[in-house]
C-alpha positions, 0 to 999 in steps of 0.5 A: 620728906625726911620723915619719910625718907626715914622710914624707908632707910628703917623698913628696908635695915629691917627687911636686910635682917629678916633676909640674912636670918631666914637664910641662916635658918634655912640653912641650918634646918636643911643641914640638919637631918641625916643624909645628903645629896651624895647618897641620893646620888649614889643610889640613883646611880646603882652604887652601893660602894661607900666610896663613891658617895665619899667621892661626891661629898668631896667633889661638892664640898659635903666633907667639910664642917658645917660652919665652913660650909655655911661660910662658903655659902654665904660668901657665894650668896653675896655674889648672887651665886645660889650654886648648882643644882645636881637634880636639875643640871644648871645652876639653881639660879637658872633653874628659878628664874626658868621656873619663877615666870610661873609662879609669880603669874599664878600667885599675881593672878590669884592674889589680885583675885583674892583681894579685889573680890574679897573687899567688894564682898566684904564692903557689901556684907558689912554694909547689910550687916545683919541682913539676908546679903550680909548671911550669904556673903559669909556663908560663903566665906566660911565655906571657902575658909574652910575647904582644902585646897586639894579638894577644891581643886580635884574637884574643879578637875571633875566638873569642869573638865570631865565632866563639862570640859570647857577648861583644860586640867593641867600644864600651863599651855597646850603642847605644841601651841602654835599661833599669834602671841594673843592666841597663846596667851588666851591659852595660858589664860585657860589653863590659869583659870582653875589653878588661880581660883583654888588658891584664891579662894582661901584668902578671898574668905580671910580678907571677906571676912576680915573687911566686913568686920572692918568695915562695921568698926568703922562705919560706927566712928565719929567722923563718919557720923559727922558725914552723914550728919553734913548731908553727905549721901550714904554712898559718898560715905563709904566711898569716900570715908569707911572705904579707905579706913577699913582697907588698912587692916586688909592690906596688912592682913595681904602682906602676912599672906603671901608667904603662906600663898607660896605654900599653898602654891605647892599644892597647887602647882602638884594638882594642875601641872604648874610648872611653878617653883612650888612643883620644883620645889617639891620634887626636890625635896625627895631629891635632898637636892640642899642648894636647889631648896636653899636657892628657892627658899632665899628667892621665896623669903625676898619676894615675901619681904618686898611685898610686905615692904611695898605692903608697908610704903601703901599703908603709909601713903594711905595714912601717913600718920601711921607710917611714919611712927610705925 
């Protein structure tokens, strides 16, 4: 128990640090370019007078050096206060947690998705390896590793709802649903269908192909032949023995996805209608709106930490010898 209380005291330090250093390079890269919001502002508003943009820098603390800015911002992020976003109207805090129901659902969806299928065909190819099955199976993979995920998606629009129209093409329910609490959620469920499977497919290949290579590694070590050669049937074996020892690989590999799951979700949430963060995101950033990008990108960074963090407590519950030294 100290051992691993120990390494929990490590691995959450660690993640502090990542935290408080992404947020430094967020900021910084942001503040970086020319510009700002005040002349977005102003030139929404039809105003050309460099006085009034003057105006808005000094009303939103534009006007002041970059390091008392960043001050200032840090000093309201330890109150959990990510400002205000002059885009959306409300403060950023507001505007993600309105947004971040959205975009966990479709990322939860389609990581689930992603992993659950890739393990069973990664398991099956590696153990035909170099049979019919295994070629199919990586076949596939290769195809889904290398399509882009716009094109599948603009594709998955024409065939199954132009053209078939058995699955709406975009939002994230239909306007003016009404009904039971199961009718609108099997209304979500429809609209969630297309958008999940696109951003799976990518990672569905990566963690195919990554379990199939692993499952051949450790189907060839010793303990594995001691199995079989105690009389142990071929499925308890790779139930009991390659199953468990090939995941490790996986599960790290899921870890290290999910930041890039988030900007695969741009995409994504762009094409269906998503009303996610990565579509808020996205507007923003044409809107030079600096505390909104700054507000998603620090709720993006602690989400991916914490995942790699649960990531790392299941490796170590699953072998605790590497946990616990790692």
């Amino acid at each position: 128990m100290p051992s691993y209380a120990s390494f929990l005291i490590r691995r959450l330090f660690q993640s502090f640090l990542i935290v408080v250093g992404i947020v430094i390079i967020n900021f910084v890269v942001l503040n970086i370019p020319p510009g700002d919001m005040a002349d977005v502002m102003a030139g929404t508003a039809g105003g050309g007078d460099p006085g009034y943009a003057d105006a808005l820098r000094e009303e939103f603390g534009l006007d002041e050096p970059i390091t008392v800015q960043f001050v200032n911002y840090m000093t309201s992020l330890l109150r959990l206060d990510l400002g205000y976003s002059f885009t959306r109207n409300m403060p950023v805090m507001q505007a993600i947690m309105d947004r971040l129901g959205a975009t966990l659902l479709l990322m939860s969806t389609a990581i689930l998705l992603a992993f659950v299928l890739g393990v069973l065909m990664g398991m099956i190819a590696g153990k035909n390896a170099g049979k019919p099955l295994d070629a199919v199976i990586s076949v596939l993979a290769l195809i889904g590793y290398a399509t882009p995920l716009f094109w599948l998606g603009l594709l998955l629009i024409l065939l199954f709802t132009i053209n078939l129209g058995w699955l709406p093409s975009g939002g994230m329910k239909t306007i003016g649903m009404r009904g039971p609490w199961w009718q609108q959620w099997l209304d979500i469920g429809e609209h969630l269908i297309l958008p999940a499977f696109t951003l799976a497919v990518f990672y569905l290949a990566i963690f195919a192909r990554l379990m199939r290579s692993s499952v051949i590694e450790v189907a060839g070590q010793d303990f594995v032949r001691t199995a079989r050669a105690k009389g142990m049937t071929e499925g308890r074996v790779y139930l009991r023995h390659v199953t468990a020892n090939a995941m490790l690989p996986v599960l790290t590999m899921l870890g290290l996805q999910i930041g890039g799951m988030l900007g695969g979700s741009v995409v994504v949430e762009t094409i269906f209608s998503w009303p996610g963060l990565g579509r808020m995101t996205y507007d923003a950033i044409f809107a030079r709106d600096v505390n909104l990008l700054l507000g998603v990108l620090f709720m993006s960074s602690v989400c991916v930490v914490v995942t790699n963090l649960l990531v790392d407590l299941l490796y170590s519950w699953i072998d605790p010898r590497i946990g616990l030294n790692g």
